[in-house]
N, C-alpha and C positions, 0 to 999 in steps of 0.2 A: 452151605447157605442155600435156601429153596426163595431163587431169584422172580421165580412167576408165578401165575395162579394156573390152572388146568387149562385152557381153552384159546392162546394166543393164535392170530387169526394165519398167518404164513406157513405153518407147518399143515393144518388144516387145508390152506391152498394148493400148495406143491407135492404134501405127501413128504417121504422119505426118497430125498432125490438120490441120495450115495450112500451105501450103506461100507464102513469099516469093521477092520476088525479088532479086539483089545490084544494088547500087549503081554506076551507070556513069554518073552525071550530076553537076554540080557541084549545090548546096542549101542555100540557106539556111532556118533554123530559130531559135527563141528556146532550145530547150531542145536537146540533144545527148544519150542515155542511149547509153550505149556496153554493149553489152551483153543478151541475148533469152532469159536465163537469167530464174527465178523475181524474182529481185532487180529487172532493169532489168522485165519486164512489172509488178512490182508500181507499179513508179517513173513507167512509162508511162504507167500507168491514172490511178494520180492525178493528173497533171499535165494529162493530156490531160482529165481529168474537170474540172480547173481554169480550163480554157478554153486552154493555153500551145498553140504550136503544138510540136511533138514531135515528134524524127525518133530510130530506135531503130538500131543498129547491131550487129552478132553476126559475127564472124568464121565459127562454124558455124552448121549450120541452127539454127533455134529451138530452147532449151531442150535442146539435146546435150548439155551441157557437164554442171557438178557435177548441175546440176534433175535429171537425168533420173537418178542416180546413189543420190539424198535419200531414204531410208527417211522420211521427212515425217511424224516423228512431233511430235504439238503438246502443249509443256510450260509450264508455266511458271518450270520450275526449270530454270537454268543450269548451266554447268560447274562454277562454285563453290558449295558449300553457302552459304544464307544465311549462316549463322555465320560462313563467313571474308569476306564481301563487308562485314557489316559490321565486323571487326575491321578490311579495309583502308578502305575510306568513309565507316562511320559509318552508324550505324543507318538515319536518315532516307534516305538515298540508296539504299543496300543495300533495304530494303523498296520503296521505288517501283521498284529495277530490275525487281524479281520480280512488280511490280503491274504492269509495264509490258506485261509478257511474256502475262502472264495476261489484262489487257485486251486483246491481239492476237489472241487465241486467237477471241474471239467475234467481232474485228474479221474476221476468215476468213472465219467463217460467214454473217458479212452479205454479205460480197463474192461469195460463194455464189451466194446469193439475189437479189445485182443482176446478176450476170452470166448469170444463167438456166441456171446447170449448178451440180449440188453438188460434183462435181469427185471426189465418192469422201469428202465429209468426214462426219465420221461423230465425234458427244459420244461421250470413253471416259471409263473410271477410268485411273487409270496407281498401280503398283504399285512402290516403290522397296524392293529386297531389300538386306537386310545380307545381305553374302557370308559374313562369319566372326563369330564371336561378338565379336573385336575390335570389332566398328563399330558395334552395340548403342548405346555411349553416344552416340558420334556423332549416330548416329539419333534419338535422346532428346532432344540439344542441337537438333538442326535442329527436332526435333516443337514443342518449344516454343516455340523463335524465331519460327516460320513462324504458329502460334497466337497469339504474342502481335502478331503482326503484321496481323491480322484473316484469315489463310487457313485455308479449310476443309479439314481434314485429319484421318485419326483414326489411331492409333499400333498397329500389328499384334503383339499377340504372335508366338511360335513357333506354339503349340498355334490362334492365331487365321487363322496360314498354313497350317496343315494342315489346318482348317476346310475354306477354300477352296482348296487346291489338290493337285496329285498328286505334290506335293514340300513340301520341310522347309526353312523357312529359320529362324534364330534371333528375326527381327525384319524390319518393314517399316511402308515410311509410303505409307498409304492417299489417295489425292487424287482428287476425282471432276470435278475442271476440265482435262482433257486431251481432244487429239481427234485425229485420223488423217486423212491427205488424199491425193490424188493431186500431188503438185507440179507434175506434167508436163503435164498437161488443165489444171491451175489456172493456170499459166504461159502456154498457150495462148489459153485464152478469154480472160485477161486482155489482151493481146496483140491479140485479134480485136476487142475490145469499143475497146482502144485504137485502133485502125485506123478500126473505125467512126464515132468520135467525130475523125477528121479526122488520125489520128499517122499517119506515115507511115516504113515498118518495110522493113527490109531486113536479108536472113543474107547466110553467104558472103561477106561483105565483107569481110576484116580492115584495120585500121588500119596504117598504115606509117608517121607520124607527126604530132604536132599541135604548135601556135604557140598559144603565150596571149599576148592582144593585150591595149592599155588598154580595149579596149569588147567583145571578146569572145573563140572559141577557134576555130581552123581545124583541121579534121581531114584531111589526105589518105590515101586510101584505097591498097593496096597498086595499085592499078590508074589512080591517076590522079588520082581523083574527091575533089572537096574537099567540104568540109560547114565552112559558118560558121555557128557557134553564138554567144549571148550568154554561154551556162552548159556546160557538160558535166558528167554525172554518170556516175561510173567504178562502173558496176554489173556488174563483172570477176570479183567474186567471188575466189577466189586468188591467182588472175592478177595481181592488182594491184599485188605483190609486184615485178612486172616494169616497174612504173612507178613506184611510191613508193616511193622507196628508206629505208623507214624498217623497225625492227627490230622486225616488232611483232607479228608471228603465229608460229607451231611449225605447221611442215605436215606430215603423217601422211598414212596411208592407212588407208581402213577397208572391210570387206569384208563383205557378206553376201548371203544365196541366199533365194531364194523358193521357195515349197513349189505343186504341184498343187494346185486345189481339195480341199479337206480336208469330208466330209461334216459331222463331230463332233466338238466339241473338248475331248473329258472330260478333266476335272481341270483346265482352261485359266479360272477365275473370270471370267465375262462378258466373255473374250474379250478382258480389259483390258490395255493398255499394261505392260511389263513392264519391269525393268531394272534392277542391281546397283549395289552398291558399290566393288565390285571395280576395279581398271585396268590393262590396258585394258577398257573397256566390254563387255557384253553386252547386246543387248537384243529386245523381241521384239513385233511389233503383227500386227495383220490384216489385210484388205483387204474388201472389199464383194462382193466374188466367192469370200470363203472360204480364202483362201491364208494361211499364214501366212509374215509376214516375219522373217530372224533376221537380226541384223548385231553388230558386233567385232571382236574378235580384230586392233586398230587395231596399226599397227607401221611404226614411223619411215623406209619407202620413202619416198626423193624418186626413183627412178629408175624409170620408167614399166614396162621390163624386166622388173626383178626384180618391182615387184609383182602385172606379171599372171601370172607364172609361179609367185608364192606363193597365187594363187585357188583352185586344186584343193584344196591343201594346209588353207588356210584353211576354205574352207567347209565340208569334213569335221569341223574340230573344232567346229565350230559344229553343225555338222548331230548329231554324236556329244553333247554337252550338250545339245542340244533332247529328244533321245530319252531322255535317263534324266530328265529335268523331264517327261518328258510321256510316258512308255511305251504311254498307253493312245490313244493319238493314232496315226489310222492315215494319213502322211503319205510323199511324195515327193518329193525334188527337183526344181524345174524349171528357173531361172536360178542363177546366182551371177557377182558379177562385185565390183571395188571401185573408191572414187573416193577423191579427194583431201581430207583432212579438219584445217582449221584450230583452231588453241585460242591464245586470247591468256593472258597469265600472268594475268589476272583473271578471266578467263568473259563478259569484256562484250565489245560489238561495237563496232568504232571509225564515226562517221559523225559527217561533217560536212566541214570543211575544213581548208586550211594554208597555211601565210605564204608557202610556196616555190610554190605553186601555184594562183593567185588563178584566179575563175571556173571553178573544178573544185572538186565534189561527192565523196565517196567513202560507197560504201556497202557497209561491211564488216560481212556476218553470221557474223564468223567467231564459231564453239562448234557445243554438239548443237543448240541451238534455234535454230538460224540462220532458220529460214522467219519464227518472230514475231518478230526484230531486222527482217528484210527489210521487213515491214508498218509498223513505226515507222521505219525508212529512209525511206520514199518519203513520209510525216508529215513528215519534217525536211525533206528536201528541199524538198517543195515547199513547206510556210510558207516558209522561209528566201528562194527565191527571189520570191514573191512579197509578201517584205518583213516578214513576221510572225517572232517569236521562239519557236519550239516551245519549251512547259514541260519537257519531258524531253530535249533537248539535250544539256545540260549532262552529263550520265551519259553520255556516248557519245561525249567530244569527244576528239581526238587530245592533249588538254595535258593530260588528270585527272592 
């Protein structure tokens, strides 16, 4: 599956931070992560930090694939508003998914901190804008729900958006537990740190097929090279879609452009996370070098063709709405490119297992906050393989 278009703006920044090498030897392993994208290094880390022995597998080099794609902005709100997650769950369930997400968010920053690189993260505010006066009440239900649910949040008038900013919106909910990362350096170091601690990592592999046995899984490689594992964990991210044949994600495309370093960013309120009601999506963060990022304008391409060839097209009107929200902003284009973007009909991510497919993991972060599902992925996984029952499971499981 060709999950992006040429020019996504991370790999372009960093370069090729670690380079592997592919797989031409048979291997055995306790754990199998199929995958070198943010999800499988997240999945890596932990396990190898677990003591398992760990072998990591990517068809492309490291973290090419959605990672490098990921406007990585850190939320704790989902694709559903509280309000409808509990009308389908049920209060109690619907608040811990949203505590789940929120707890991930400083889980990052630790992981920051133990990897010895901040990777670009950076504590925001994040701004959630009613588009039209329609969504006012909307806004008002979620303010409350999310308040009676112990999160901190404060509810924006209009007159309190033109306060802070060089636009007009009717209404907005204020949240100062957001944060902004590099996915692709975070992906990496993770990855490097897994390596260190005894994993053992290979790109350029791709998979040609696997056996699930009574005591474990065999992978052969399109080159020959098998891999016996106890466990595999399908850290495919989209792709998995070409394995599980179950009906359970909507695949889109979404598309946005990065700007030159930008000296000044009046009427931009500290620089914070920004994003609509509206859909498809608009949205807008920063970087640590000063660029700002915009992305949207999401639209149901499965055909790799047609979507790069809607890029240009796309990131003008994106670029054209950045400048009348921000007239006094003296900005450039410098990338633009889109990647492949999944939504389940609930906003939760699927992880865990299935009957049809014993000693296989799946770690599905499919939504916009797919990076804090991925950090509770690689939580499930590994209690579960090393026999513990994760308390939040259950919210993520393929039967809800």
């Amino acid at each position: 599956m060709d999950l992006i278009s040429d020019h996504p703006f991370w790999p372009l920044n960093s370069g090729l931070i670690r380079s592997y090498p592919s797989l031409s030897a048979d291997l055995e392993c306790e754990v199998l992560v199929l995958g070198a994208g943010i999800t499988g290094a997240l999945c890596a880390y932990q396990l190898t930090k677990a003591g398992m022995d760990v072998v990591v597998l990517d068809k492309r080099d490291v973290a090419s694939g959605s990672t490098s794609a990921s406007t990585a902005m850190l939320q704790c709100e989902i694709d559903a508003p509280l309000t409808d997650l509990i009308e389908t769950m049920g209060k109690t369930d619907a608040e811990r998914a949203y505590q789940v997400c929120l707890e991930s968010i400083g889980k990052i920053a630790n992981l920051c901190d133990e990897i010895g690189d901040p990777c670009g993260f950076t504590w925001k505010s994040s701004v959630y804008l009613a588009s039209r006066r329609k969504d006012v009440p909307g806004l008002q239900a979620e303010y409350a729900a999310r308040r009676a649910a112990g999160f901190e949040l404060d509810f924006l008038s209009q007159a309190d958006v033109e306060a802070r900013f060089s636009f007009s919106r009717p209404a907005a909910l204020l949240s100062k537990d957001a944060a902004e990362v590099d996915v692709y350096r975070l992906a990496h170091r993770l990855l490097q740190r897994s390596q260190e601690a005894g994993g053992r990592i290979f790109d350029r592999t791709p998979m040609e097929s696997y056996e699930v046995g009574p005591k474990g899984v065999t992978v052969t490689t399109e080159n020959g090279a098998k891999v016996r594992a106890k466990w595999i964990v399908f850290a495919t991210g989209y792709e998995v879609v070409e394995v599980l044949k179950r009906d359970i994600v909507n695949l889109n495309s979404s598309f946005a452009f990065v700007s030159e370093p930008i000296e000044s960013f009046p009427g931009w309120w500290e620089k914070c996370l920004l994003w609509e009601t509206a859909r498809p999506y608009f949205y807008m963060r920063t970087t640590v070098d000063g660029r700002a990022i915009v992305g949207g304008e999401d639209a149901n391409y499965r055909n790799p063709l047609r979507r790069d060839a809607a890029v240009g097209k796309k990131a003008a009107k994106l670029e054209k709405r950045f400048r009348e929200m921000f007239p006094a902003i003296d900005f450039q284009p410098a990338y633009a490119w889109a990647g492949t973007f999944g939504e389940t009909e609930d906003g939760l991510a699927y992880i865990g297992s299935v009957p049809e497919m014993p000693r296989c993991f799946f770690t599905l972060g499919f939504g916009g906050n797919g990076i804090t599902y991925r950090v509770i992925a690689a939580e499930i996984v590994s209690d579960t393989i090393e026999g513990r029952k994760h308390p939040d499971a259950r919210l993520f499981r393929f039967d809800r």
